[in-house]
N, C-alpha and C positions, 0 to 999 in steps of 0.2 A: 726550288728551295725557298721557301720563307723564313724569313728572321723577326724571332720575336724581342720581344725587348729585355733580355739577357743575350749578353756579347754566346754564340754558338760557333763550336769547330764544324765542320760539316766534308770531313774525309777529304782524299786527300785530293778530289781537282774543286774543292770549294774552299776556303778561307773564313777568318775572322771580322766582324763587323758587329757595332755596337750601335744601335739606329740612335740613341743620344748622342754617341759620338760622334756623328754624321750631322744631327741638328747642330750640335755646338757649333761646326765648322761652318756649315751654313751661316748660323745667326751671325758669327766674330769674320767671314768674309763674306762681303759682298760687294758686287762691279759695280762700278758707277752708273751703266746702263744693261738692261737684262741682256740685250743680246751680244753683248761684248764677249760671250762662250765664245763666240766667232775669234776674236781676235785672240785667244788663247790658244786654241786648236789652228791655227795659224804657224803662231811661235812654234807651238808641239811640229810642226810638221816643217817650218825653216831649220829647227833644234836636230832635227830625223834627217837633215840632209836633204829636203827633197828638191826636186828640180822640176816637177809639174804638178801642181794643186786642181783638183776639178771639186765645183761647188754646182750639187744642182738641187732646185725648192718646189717647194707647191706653197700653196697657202695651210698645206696641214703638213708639212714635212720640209727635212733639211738630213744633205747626205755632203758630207765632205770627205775626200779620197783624195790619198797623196803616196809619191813611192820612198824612197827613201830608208834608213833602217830603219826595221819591225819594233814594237813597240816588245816590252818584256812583261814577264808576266808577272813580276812582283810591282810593274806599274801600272797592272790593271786590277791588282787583288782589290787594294782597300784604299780610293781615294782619297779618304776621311784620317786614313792615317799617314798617308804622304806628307798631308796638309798640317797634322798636329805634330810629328816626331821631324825630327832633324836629319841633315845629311843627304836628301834628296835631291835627284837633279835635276835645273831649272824647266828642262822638257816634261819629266812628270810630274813636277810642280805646275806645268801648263795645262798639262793634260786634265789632272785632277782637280785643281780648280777651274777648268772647263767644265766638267763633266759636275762638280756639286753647283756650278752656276748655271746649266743649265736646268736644272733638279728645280729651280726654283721659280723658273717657267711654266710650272706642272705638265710637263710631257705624259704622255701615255704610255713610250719606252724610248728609253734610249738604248742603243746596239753598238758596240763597238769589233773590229775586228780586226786583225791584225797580223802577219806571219811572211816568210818567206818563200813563199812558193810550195814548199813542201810540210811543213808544218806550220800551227798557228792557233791562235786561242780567241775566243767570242766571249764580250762581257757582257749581258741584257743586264740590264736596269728598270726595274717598274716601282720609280718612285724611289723613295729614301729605306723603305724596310724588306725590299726583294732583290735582292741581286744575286747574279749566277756568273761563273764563268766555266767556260767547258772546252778542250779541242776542239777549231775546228779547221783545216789546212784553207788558209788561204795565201794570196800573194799583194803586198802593200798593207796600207791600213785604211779604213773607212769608217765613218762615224755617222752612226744614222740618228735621224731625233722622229719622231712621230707623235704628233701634237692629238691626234687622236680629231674629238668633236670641238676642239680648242683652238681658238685660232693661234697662229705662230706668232711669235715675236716679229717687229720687224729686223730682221738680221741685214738685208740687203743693205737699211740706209748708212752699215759700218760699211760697205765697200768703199766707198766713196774716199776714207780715211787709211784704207791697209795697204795696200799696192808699193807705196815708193820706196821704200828699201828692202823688198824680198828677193831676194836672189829666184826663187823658181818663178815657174809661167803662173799664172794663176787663170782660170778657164768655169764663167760662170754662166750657168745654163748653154752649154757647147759653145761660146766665145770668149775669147781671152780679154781678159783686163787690160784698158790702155796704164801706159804708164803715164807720170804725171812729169808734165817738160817743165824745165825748170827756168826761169828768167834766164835771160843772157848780157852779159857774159858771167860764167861762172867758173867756178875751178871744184875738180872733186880728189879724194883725198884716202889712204889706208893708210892706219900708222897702228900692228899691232892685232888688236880685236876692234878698232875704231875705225869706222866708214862715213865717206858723207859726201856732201857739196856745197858749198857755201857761196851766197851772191849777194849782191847790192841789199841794203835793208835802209829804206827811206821811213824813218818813224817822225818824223817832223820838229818837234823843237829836242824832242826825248833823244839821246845817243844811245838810246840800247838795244845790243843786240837780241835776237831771236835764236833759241836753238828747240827745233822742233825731233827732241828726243826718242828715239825706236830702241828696243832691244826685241833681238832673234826678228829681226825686218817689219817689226808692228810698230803701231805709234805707242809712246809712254805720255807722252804731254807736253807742252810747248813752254818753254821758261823765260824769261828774261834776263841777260847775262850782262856785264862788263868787258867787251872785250877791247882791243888795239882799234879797231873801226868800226861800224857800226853797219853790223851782217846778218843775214839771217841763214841760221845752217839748218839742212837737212842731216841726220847725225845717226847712226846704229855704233850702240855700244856691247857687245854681247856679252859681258860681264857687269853690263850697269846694275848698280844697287835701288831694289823697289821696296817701298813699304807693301803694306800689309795687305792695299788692295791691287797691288801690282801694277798699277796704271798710274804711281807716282814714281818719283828718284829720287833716293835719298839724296840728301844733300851733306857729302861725306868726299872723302878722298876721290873715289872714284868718278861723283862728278867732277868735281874740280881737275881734275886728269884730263875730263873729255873736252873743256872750256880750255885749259892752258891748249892742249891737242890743236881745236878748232883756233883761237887768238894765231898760234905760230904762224898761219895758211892767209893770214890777215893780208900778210903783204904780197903772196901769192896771188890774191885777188887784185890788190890793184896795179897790180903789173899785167896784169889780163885788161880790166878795164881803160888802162894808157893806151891799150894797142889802136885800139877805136879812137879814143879820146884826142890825141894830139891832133890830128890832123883834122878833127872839127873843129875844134877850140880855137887852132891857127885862122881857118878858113873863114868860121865866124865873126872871129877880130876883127877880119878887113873890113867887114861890114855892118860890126855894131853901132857906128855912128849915125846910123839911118835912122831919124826917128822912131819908126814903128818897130825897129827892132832892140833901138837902144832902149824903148818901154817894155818890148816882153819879158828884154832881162831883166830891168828893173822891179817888174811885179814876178817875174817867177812865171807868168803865164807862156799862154799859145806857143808862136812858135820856138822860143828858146826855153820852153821848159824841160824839154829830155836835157838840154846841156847842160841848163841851172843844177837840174839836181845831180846832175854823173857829177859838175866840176864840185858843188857841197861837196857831195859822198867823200870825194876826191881830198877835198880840205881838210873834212875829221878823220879822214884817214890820215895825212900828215899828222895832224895836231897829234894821235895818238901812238905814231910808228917812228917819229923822226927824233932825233937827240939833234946831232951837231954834224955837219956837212963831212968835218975828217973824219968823224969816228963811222961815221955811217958810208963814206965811199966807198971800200972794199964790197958789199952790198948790192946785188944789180937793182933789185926791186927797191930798195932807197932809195939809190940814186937816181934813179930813174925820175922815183918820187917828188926827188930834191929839181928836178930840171924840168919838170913839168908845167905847162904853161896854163897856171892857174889862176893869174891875174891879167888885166889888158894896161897896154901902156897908156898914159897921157898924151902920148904920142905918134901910136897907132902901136899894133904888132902886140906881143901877149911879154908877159914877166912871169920870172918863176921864184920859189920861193929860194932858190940859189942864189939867185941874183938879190933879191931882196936882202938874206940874210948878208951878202958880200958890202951891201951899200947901207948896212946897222951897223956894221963894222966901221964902215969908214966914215962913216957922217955923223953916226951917232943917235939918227933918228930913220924912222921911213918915213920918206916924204908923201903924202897921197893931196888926192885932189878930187872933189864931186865931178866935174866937166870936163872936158877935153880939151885939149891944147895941141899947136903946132910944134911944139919942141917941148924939151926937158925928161929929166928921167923918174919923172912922180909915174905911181900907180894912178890910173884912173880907177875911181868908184863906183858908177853909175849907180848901184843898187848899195841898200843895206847892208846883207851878205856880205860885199865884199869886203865893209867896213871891218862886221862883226869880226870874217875869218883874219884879218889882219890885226884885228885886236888881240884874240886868242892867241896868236904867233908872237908877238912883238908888244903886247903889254904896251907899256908906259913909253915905249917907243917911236910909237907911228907919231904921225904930227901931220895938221890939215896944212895946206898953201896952198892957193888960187882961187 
């Protein structure tokens, strides 16, 4: 069946197609990289339920097969017009702009197919002005591309990017895609249609967090947020709102949903992170007075620098979770917060910022000190840091002596 350039019926197992209406959709979407077909036909098949994806290539071909439910056939008629009318579902919104962004790769054909076992439907595509679809029984769906004398896109180097929040296996050329480990310690999360895992995020003088955005288990794109501490989340929203080329988020309620979502899990994390935390923090105290180690905290380097930045992270997480010791004790992960030994004594042994807030109260001022002493109950300083984070807490409060 060829289509010329007046929209044609073509009985009753062929459909409607306008090859201008097909160009429009083309010109008014396009992916940010060509081969990003891939991570559409992805979503299509997270969307389908599926629980094992196999991708296999050549340098002239690309065949992607997943099981899951069958694709319909008013989502394989007319891509062009999924893309232009309203009311379609996100899965053949994926499909079909997969399939016009592959088009623009100049494939030789693309083949799709699709059904359950017992019946089933084949759409060939040769180019923007031939397309067919006809019975043909199969079981699952499969998406073939055939690049012809043309060489392929590279589509591989998007694996690298798709993997971490898909629920099925994914399996490419006969082996399975590792998945991607995440920093530790971390905490993961369902609240709804929102999935994720959120960990440490050290961005240096910046406190912003990171949320690296998926919908239907693909990436959308990596934002920078405001949140209670300073995190970086792995995040699937499957109602999240995309503009136009699908690989952004709107910036609308439903973000703002997934941000408040992620912020809530804030203190979740560092009640993960204390687990570890204390009992270094304690054990290094006894021995920060050591020259070479009272410098690596002081610069942030060698060997006290895993601790320098866990007890940072540790500090803009208070600055941004804690109010007031009463209203926040009912609270495990506050309190917790609140008893945490974030400071070292003048004296030896570690302070927390309970104690500190208890002794604002009662003096009036926090007392600290750069050096070390055999008595008294000032915070020791060694490093700037420690100045800074006490600054931030206690304002116009703190006061030098010694």
């Amino acid at each position: 069946m060829r289509m010329g350039g007046d929209e044609v019926h073509v009985g009753s197992g062929g459909f409607r197609v306008h090859p201008r209406k097909a160009m429009e959709v083309l010109s008014r979407y396009q992916l940010p990289a060509p081969a990003m077909f891939l991570d559409l036909w992805l979503r299509c098949a997270h969307a389908s339920g599926a629980s094992r994806i196999r991708i296999d290539g050549s340098a002239r071909g690309l065949c992607v097969r997943f099981d899951g439910r069958p694709l319909l056939e008013e989502e394989l008629r007319d891509p062009s017009a999924i893309l232009l009318g309203g009311g379609a579902s996100a899965r053949s919104r994926d499909l079909a702009f997969g399939l016009l962004g592959v088009l623009r790769t100049a494939p030789a054909s693309v083949t799709v197919f699709s059904g359950d076992g017992q019946a089933g439907r084949r759409l060939w595509m040769l180019g923007l002005e031939s397309w067919g679809i006809e019975s043909a029984p199969f079981r699952g769906t499969a998406i073939e591309v055939d690049w012809g004398a043309s060489p392929a896109p590279d589509w591989r180097a998007r694996l690298g990017f798709l993997p971490a929040m898909l629920l099925a296996m994914v399996e490419v050329d006969e082996r399975l895609l590792a998945l991607p480990e995440y920093p530790i310690p971390n905490v993961s999360f369902r609240r709804g249609r929102v999935r994720g895992t959120l960990f440490m995020h050290h961005s240096g003088a910046s406190l912003e967090s990171r949320l690296d955005l998926h919908r239907a288990g693909i990436p959308v794109e990596s934002i920078a947020a405001r949140l209670p501490a300073p995190v970086r989340a792995v995040v699937n929203d499957e109602a999240l709102e995309l503009d136009a080329s699908q690989f952004a988020a709107i910036r609308g309620r439903r973000l703002a949903l997934v941000e408040r979502i992620v912020g809530a899990r804030c203190k979740d994390l560092a009640l993960r992170v204390l687990e570890g935390f204390r009992p270094r923090m304690q054990a290094f105290a006894e021995r920060v007075r050591e020259p070479a180690l009272r410098r690596s905290w002081a610069e942030g380097l060698g060997q006290a620098e895993p601790l320098a930045r866990e007890t940072e992270w540790l500090r803009h997480a208070a600055d941004g979770l804690l109010g007031l010791p009463e209203e926040d004790c009912a609270d495990p992960a506050l309190s917790a917060l609140w008893s945490a030994p974030l400071f070292f004594g003048a004296a030896g042994g570690t302070v927390s910022l309970a104690q500190l807030e208890a002794q604002s109260r009662a003096l009036g001022c926090v007392p600290f000190q750069r050096r070390p002493s055999q008595s008294g109950q000032r915070v020791w300083c060694p490093s700037y840091r420690d100045v800074a984070a006490l600054t931030r807490r206690f304002g116009a409060r703190i006061r030098e002596e010694g």
